[in-house]
Residue, then its C-alpha position, 0 to 999 in steps of 0.5 A: x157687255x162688249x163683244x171683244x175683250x183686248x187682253x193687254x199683258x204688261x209688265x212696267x208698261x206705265x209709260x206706253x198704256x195711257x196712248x194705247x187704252x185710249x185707242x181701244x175701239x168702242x165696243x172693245x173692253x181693255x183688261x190689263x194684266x198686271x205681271x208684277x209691275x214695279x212702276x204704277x202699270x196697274x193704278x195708271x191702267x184703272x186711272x184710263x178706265x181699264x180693268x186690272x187682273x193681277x197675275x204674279x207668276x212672271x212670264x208673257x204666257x201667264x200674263x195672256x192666260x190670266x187675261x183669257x181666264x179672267x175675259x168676259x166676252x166671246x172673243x178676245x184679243x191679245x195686243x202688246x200694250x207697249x205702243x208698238x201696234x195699234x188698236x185700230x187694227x184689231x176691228x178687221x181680225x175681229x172681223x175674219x173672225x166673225x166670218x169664219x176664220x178661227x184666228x186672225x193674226x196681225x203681220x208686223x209691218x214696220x214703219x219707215x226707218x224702224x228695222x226689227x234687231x237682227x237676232x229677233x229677226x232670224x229668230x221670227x223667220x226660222x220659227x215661222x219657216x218651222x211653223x210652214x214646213x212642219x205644221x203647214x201654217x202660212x204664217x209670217x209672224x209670230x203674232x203679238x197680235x191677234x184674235x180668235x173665240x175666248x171659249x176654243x182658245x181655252x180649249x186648246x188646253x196651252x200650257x207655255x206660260x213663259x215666250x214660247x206662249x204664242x208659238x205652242x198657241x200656233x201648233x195646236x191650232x193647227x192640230x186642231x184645224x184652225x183656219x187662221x187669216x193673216x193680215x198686215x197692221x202697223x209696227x212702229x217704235x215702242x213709246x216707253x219702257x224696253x221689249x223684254x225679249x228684242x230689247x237684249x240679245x239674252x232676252x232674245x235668246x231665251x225667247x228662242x230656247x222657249x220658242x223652239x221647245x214649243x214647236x218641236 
């Protein structure tokens, strides 16, 4: 059994997945979960070797979940499966993990020439600021990537199964205590397929009503 379960939530992700299962670290095991996808997702994830969970209910949080509940390792990463962030970044928040922290976050960091929309932009910010000033989390980001022990995870007891997912995430971590590293990793242009949330402003926007109910 690997150690690290990578925990990859798609929904028409068909395009991108084959370049990002094979750059899964060995010792790693992918498990895609498929979030109702109409384009192949779940045949192409089996095709390069991943193991597939299917959950039904729509949204980004139900998608991790069901991934996290279905994981059979002690620690699990969570990784946007759209091409944007790269595996090999996961082995060194594996590694805070295994020397301590409670979670490990991966900071986007974007390329030459790619810039985040404005509106995603303002949106990560000011949650981020909240996160700070309410809950003293010295975070940057609001982490599509990051790593932490399946087992405490679960009890965290997260109940958003929609975008607000990794904001409610970050609040009852830090009720709970949780020492969380930040580290910078690779942000580059998706390679297929368009971001459900930065990708229009009125997917953004509801990722900012989902984002501001968890943290108030």
């Amino acid at each position: 059994m690997d150690h690290v379960t990578v925990v990859l939530p798609c929904r028409d992700e068909a395009q991108s997945l084959p370049a990002v299962l094979a750059a899964i670290p060995h010792g790693y095991s992918a498990l895609v979960v498929d979030n109702d996808s109409a384009d192949g997702t779940a045949a192409v994830a089996r095709a390069h070797g991943a193991r597939v969970v299917t959950e039904r209910t729509p949204g980004y949080g139900a998608a991790v979940h069901a991934g996290i509940a279905a994981a059979d390792g002690p620690i699990v990463a969570v990784l946007d499966a759209d091409g944007s962030l790269h595996p090999r970044d996961l082995p060194k928040l594996d590694e805070a993990v295994e020397a301590g922290s409670d979670m490990a976050l991966g900071r986007r960091r974007p390329v030459p020439g790619l810039g985040f929309p404005w509106h995603a932009r303002l949106g990560n910010a000011a949650v981020c600021w909240r996160l700070r000033a309410r809950h003293g989390l010295p975070v940057r980001d609001i982490a599509p990537m990051r790593v932490c022990r399946r087992h405490a995870l679960l009890d965290l007891g997260v109940l958003d199964r929609r975008s607000g997912y990794p904001v409610e995430l970050l609040v009852r971590a830090a009720a709970a205590g949780w020492r969380i590293a930040e580290f910078d990793v690779h942000y580059g242009p998706r390679t297929g397929g368009r971001s459900k949330v930065t990708g229009s402003l009125r997917g953004s926007l509801a990722a900012a009503v989902d984002f501001w109910t968890a943290i108030s």
